[in-house]
C-alpha positions as CSV (number, residue, x, y, z in Angstrom):
1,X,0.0,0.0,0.0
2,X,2.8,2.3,0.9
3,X,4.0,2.3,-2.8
4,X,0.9,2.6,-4.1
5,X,0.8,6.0,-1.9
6,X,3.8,6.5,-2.7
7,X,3.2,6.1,-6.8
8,X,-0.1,8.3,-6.4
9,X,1.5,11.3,-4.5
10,X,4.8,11.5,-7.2
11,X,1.8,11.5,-10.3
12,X,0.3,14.0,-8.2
13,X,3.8,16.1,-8.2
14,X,4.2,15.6,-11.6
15,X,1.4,16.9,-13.1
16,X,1.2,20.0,-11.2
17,X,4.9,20.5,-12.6
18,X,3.6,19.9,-16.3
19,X,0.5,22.6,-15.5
20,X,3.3,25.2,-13.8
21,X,5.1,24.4,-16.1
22,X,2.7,25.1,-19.0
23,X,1.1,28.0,-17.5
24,X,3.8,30.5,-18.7
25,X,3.4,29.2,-22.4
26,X,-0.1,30.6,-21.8
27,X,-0.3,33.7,-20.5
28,X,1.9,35.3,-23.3
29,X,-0.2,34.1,-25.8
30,X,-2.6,37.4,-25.3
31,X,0.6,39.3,-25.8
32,X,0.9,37.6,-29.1
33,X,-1.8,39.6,-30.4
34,X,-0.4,42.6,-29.5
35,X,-3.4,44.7,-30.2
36,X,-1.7,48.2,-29.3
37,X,1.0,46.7,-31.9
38,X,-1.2,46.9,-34.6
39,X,-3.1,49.6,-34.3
40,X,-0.5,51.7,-36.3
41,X,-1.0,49.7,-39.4
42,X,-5.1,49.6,-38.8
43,X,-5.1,53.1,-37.6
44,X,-5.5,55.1,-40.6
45,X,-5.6,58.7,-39.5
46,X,-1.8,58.1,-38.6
47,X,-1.1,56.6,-42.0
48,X,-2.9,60.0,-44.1
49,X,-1.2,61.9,-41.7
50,X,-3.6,64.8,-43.3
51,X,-1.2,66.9,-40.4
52,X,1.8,66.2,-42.9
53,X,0.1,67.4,-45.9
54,X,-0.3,71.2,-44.4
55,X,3.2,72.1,-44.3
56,X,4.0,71.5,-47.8
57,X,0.3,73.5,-48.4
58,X,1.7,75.9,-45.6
59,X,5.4,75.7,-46.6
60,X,8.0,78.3,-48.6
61,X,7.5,78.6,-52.4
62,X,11.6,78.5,-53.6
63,X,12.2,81.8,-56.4
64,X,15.6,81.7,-57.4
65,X,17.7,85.2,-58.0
66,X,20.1,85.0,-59.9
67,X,22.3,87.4,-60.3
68,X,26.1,89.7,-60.7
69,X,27.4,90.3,-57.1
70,X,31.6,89.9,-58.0
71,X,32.7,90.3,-61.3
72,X,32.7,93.3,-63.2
73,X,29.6,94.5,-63.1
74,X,28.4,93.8,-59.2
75,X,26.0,97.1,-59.3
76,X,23.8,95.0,-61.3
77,X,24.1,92.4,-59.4
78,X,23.1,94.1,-56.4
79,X,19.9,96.1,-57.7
80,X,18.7,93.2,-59.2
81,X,18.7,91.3,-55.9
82,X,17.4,93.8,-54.1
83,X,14.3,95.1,-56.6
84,X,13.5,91.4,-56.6
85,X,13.8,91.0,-52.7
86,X,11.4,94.1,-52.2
87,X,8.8,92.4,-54.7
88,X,9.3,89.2,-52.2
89,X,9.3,90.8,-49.2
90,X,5.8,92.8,-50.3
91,X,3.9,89.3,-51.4
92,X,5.0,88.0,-47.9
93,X,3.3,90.6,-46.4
94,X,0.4,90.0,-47.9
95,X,-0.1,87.0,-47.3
96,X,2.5,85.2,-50.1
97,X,0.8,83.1,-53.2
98,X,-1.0,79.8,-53.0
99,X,-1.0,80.2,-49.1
100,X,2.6,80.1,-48.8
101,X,5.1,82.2,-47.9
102,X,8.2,83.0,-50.8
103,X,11.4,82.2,-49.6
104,X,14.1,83.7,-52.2
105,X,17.9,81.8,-53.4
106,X,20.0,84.1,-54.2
107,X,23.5,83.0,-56.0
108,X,26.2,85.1,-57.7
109,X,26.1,84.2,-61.2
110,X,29.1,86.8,-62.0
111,X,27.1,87.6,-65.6
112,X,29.3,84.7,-66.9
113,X,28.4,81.9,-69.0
114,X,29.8,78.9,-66.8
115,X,29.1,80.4,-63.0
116,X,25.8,80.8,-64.3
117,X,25.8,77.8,-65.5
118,X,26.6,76.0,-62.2
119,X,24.4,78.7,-60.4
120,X,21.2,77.6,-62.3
121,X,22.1,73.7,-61.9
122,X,22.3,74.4,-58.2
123,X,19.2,76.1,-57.2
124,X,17.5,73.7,-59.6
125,X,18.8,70.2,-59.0
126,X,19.6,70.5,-55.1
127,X,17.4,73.6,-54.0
128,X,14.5,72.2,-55.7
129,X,13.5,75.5,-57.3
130,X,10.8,76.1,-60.3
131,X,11.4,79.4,-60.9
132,X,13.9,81.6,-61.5
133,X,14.7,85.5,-61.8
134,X,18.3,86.0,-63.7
135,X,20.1,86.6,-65.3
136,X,20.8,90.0,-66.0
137,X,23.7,90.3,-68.9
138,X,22.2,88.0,-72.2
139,X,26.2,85.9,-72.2
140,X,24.9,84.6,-69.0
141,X,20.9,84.3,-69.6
142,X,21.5,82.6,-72.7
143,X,22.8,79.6,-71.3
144,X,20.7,79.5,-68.3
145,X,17.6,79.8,-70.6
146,X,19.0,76.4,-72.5
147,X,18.9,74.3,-68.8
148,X,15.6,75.9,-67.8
149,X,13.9,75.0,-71.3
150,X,15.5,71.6,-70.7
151,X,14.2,71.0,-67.2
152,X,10.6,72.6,-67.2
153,X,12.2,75.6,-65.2
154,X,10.4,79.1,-65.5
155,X,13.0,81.4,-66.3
156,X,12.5,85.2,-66.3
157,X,15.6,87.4,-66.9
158,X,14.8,91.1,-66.0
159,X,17.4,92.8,-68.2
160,X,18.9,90.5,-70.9
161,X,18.2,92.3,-74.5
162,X,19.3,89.8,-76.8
163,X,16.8,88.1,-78.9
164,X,18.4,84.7,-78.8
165,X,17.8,84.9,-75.0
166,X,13.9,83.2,-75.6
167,X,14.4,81.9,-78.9
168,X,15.4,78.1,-80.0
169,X,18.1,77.9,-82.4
170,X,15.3,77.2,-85.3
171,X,13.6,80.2,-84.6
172,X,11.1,79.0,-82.3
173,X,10.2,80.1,-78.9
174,X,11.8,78.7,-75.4
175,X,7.9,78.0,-74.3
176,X,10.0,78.7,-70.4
177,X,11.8,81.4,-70.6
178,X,10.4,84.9,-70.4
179,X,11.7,88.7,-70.0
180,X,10.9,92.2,-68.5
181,X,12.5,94.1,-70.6
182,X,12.7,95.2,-74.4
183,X,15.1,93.7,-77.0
184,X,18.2,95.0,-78.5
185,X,16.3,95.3,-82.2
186,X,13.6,97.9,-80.4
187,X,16.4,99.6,-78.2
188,X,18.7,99.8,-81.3
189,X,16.2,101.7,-83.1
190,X,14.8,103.6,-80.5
191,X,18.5,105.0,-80.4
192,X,19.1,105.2,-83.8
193,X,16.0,107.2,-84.9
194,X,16.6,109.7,-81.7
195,X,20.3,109.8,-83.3
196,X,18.9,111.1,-86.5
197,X,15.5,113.0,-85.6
198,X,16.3,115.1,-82.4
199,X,20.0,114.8,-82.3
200,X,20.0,115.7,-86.0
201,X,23.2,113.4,-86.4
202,X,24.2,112.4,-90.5
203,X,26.8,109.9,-89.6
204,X,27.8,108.1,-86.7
205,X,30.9,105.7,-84.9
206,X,30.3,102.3,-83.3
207,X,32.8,101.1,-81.0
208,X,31.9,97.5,-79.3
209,X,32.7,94.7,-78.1
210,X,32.3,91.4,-80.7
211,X,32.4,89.1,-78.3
212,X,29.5,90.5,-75.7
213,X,26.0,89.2,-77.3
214,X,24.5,92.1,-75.7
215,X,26.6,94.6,-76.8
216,X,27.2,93.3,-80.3
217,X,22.9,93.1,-80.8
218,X,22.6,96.8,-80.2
219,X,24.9,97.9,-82.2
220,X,24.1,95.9,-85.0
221,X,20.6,96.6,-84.2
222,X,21.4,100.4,-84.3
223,X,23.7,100.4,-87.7
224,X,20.4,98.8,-89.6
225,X,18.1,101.5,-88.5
226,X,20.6,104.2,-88.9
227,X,21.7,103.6,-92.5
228,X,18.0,102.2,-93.2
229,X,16.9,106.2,-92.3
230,X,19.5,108.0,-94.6
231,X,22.5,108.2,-91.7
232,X,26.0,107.1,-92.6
233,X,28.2,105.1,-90.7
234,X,31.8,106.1,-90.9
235,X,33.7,104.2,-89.0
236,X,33.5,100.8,-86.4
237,X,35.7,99.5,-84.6
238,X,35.9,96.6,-81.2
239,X,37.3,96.0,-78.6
240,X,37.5,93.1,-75.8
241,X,36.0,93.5,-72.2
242,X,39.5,93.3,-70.5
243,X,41.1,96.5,-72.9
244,X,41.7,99.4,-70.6
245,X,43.7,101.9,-73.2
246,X,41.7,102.6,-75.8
247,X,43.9,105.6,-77.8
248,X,44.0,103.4,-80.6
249,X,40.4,103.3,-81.5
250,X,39.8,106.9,-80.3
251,X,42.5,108.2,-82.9
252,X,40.1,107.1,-85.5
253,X,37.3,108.7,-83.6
254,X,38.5,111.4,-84.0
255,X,40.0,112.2,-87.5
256,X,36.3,110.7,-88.8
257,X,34.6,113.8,-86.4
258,X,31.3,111.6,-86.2
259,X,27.9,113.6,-85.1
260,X,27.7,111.1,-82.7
261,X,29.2,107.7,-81.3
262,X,27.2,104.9,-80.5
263,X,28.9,102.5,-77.5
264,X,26.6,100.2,-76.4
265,X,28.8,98.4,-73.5
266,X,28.3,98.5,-69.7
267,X,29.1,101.5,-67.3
268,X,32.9,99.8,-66.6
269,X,34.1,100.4,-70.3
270,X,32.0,103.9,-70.8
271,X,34.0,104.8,-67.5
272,X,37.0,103.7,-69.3
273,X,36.0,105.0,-73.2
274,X,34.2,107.9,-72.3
275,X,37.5,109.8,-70.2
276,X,40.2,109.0,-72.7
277,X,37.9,110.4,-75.2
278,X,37.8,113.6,-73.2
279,X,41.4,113.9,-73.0
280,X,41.7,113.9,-76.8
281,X,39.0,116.3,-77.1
282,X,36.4,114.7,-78.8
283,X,33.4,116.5,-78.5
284,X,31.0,114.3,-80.5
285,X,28.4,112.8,-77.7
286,X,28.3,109.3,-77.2
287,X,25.0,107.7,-77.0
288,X,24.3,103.4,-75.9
289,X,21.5,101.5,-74.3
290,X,20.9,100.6,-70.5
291,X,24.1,98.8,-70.0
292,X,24.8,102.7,-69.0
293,X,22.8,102.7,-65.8
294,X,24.6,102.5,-63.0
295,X,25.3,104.4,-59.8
296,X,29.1,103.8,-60.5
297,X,28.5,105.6,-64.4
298,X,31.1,108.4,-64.2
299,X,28.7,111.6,-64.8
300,X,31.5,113.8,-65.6
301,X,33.0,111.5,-68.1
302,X,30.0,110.5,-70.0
303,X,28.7,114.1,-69.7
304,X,26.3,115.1,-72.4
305,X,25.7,111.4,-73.3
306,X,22.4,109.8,-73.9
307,X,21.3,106.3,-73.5
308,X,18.2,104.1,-73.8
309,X,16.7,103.1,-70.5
310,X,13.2,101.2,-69.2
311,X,11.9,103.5,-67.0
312,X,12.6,107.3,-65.2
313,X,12.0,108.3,-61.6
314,X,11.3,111.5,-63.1
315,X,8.0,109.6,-64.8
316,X,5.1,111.0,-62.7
317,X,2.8,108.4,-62.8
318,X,1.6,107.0,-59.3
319,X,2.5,103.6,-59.6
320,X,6.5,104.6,-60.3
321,X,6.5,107.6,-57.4
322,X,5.6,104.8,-54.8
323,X,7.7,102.1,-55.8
324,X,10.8,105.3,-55.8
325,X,9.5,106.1,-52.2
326,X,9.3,102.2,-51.2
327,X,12.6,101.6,-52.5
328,X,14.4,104.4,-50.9
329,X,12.9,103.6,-47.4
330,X,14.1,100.2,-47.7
331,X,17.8,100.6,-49.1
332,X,18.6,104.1,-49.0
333,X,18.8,105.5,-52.8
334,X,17.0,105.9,-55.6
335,X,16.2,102.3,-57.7
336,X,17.9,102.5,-60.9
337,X,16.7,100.5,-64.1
338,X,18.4,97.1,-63.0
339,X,16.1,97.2,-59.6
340,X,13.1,98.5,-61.2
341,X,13.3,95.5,-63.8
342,X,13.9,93.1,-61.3
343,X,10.8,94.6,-59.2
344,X,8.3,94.0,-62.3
345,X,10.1,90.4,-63.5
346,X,9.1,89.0,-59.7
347,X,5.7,90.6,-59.8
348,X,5.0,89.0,-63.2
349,X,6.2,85.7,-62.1
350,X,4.5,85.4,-59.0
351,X,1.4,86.6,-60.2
352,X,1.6,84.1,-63.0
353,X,1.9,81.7,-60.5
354,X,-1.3,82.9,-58.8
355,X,-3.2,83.2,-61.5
356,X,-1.8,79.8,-62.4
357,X,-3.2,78.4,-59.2
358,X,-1.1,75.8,-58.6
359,X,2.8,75.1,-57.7
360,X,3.0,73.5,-61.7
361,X,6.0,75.3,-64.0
362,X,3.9,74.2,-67.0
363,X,0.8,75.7,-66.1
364,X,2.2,79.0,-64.7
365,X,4.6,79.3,-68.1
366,X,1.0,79.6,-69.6
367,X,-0.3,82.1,-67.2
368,X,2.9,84.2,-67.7
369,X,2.6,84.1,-71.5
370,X,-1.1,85.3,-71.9
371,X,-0.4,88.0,-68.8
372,X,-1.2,91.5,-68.8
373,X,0.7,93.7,-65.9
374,X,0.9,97.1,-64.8
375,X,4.6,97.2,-63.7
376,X,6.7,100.4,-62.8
377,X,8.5,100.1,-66.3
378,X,4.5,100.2,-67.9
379,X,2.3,98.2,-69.0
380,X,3.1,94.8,-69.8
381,X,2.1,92.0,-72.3
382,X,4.1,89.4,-74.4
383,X,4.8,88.4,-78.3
384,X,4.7,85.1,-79.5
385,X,8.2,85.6,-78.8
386,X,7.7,86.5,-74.8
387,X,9.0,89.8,-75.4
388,X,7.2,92.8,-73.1
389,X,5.8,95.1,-75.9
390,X,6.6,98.1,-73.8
391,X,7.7,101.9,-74.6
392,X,11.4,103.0,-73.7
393,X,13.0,106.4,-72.4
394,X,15.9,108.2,-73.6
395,X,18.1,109.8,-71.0
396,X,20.7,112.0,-70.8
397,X,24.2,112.5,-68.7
398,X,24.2,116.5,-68.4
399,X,26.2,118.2,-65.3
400,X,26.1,115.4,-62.8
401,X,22.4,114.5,-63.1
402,X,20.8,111.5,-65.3
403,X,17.7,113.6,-67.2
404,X,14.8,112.5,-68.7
405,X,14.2,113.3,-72.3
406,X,11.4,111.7,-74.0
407,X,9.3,108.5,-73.8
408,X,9.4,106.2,-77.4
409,X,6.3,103.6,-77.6
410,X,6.7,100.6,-80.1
């Protein structure tokens, strides 16, 4: 009997070791299920994350400024930056476009083919901007207009004249790229016929550079419309952008005693052109386009000179006398053409964009094409070509002060 007991009590033992022994295996099993483990997955709201969504709605639309702050023309540089960072900074205050705020990216493009170049394949490929403002000399737009046509970039240059700047090489029209201001053909002529019917000038001079695009379109632009009218031209000679003496072209200047001389370069080299042709006494004035406006022009070199320019802050109309007074509160001096292009190039793009309606390059190229805006420099609306048809002004250099002479509509 004893080891019946005996059997009966170690069975008991053991199975209440098996059972303990199970009961761990057990109680995870609840834990297997791990309901708070899925809930991620089955909880939806966290998967939309509609919280997500609003900062891209809510976030910074990226405008690119491209633009000349070293080289050798920085003035440019910097009044284009700043007439596009005061069109910025008034959006913002109002609220931005498409309910976000614009947040500007500015690089120095040096009005150079290959820092431009590298500029616009920055700002594009790692900044993630659709829209740019730049360049402003045409050597420099020119290629940048060939990557933004490439890569479904709006591009809008505020100040580059040449044709070739929105045109294809077959003609046709880079359906991105845009500009604010008026081509070398118009500005050519506009200079030419002044030349011949207020200056009264028979024959003329043109000195330029060959291997600027800008410079060589005007004055090509200008000999056509000056011969075309009954003017002569009687002599033409160029240069290179790094010539400092120029005694050698100015000799010839001088023994053909032109009316006038057309030098259609940028304030550095009618610094340069303009004094040495002082100190041989030429008399003749010299006349070029809005590559002369600068705060660094030298007055009393290029005295009694006149240029072709986009806009006066001698015009009297409302619109220019608050964006003078808006300008000089925010930088201290009066906006030259360079800002005042700049100014109207962002306000056309951005309200392309929001009349566009949407964050979509393809849709606001569109918008900007059929667009009709009144901007400082006037009224604004684009050729097939997306060329502003817009008037121009002809100033002049005279004792110290830039003076407004007349107004020329297309």
């Amino acid at each position: 009997m004893s080891k019946r007991i005996f059997l009966i009590v170690s069975v008991l033992v053991l199975a209440s070791l098996i059972l303990a022994a199970c009961a761990p295996a057990a109680t995870p099993a609840p834990a297997v299920e791990e309901p708070a483990a899925e809930e991620p997955a089955a909880e939806e709201p966290a998967a939309e994350e509609p919280a997500a969504e609003e900062p891209a709605a809510a976030g910074a639309l990226k405008i690119a400024i491209l633009a000349p702050l070293s080289g050798s023309v920085p003035t440019f540089g910097v009044s284009t930056r700043d007439g596009a960072l005061l069109a910025i900074k008034e959006w913002n205050a109002k609220g931005g476009v498409l309910g976000m705020q614009i947040e500007p990216v500015v690089e120095d493009s040096q009005c150079e083919a290959d820092p431009s170049v590298n500029a616009a394949n920055k700002v594009i490929d790692q900044d993630g901007v659709h829209y740019i403002v730049g360049e402003v000399c045409s050597k420099a737009s020119i290629p940048i207009s060939e990557i933004a046509q490439e890569k479904g970039v709006v591009q809008i240059s505020p100040t580059s004249t040449n044709e070739t700047v929105t045109l294809k090489a077959d003609g046709t029209t880079k359906e991105y790229v845009f500009r604010a201001c008026f081509i070398d053909p118009f500005q050519g002529k506009v200079g030419a016929k002044f030349a011949l019917d207020n200056l009264g000038a028979k024959n003329a001079f043109i000195l330029f550079d060959q291997g600027n695009d800008y410079v060589r379109g005007l004055a090509e632009a200008f000999e056509a419309t000056f011969t075309e009218n009954g003017g002569t031209i009687v002599g033409k000679e160029t240069y290179t952008s790094s010539d400092t003496d120029f005694s050698a072209i100015l000799a010839k200047v001088s023994e053909a005693k032109p009316d006038i001389v057309y030098l259609p370069d940028y304030y550095n080299i009618i610094n340069l052109v303009t004094a040495q042709a002082k100190e041989k006494g030429i008399t003749a004035p010299f006349m070029g386009g809005d590559g002369w406006d600068s705060a660094d022009l030298d007055r009393a070199a290029a005295d009694g000179g006149y240029y072709t320019n986009h806009y006066s802050d001698q015009d009297t109309r409302q619109i220019v006398q608050d964006w003078v007074k808006n300008y000089q509160a925010e930088y201290g001096s009066v906006p030259d053409a360079l800002a005042t292009l700049a100014y109207d190039a962002t306000n056309l793009l951005i309200a392309a964009i929001e009349s566009a309606g949407v964050d979509d390059p393809a849709k606001v190229k569109d918008s900007l094409a059929a667009i009709s805006w009144e901007g400082v420099s006037g009224t604004i609306t684009y050729d097939e070509f997306h060329n502003p048809i817009k008037a121009a002004v002809i100033l002049q250099v005279k004792d110290g002060e830039i003076v407004y002479v007349a107004t020329v509509a297309p």
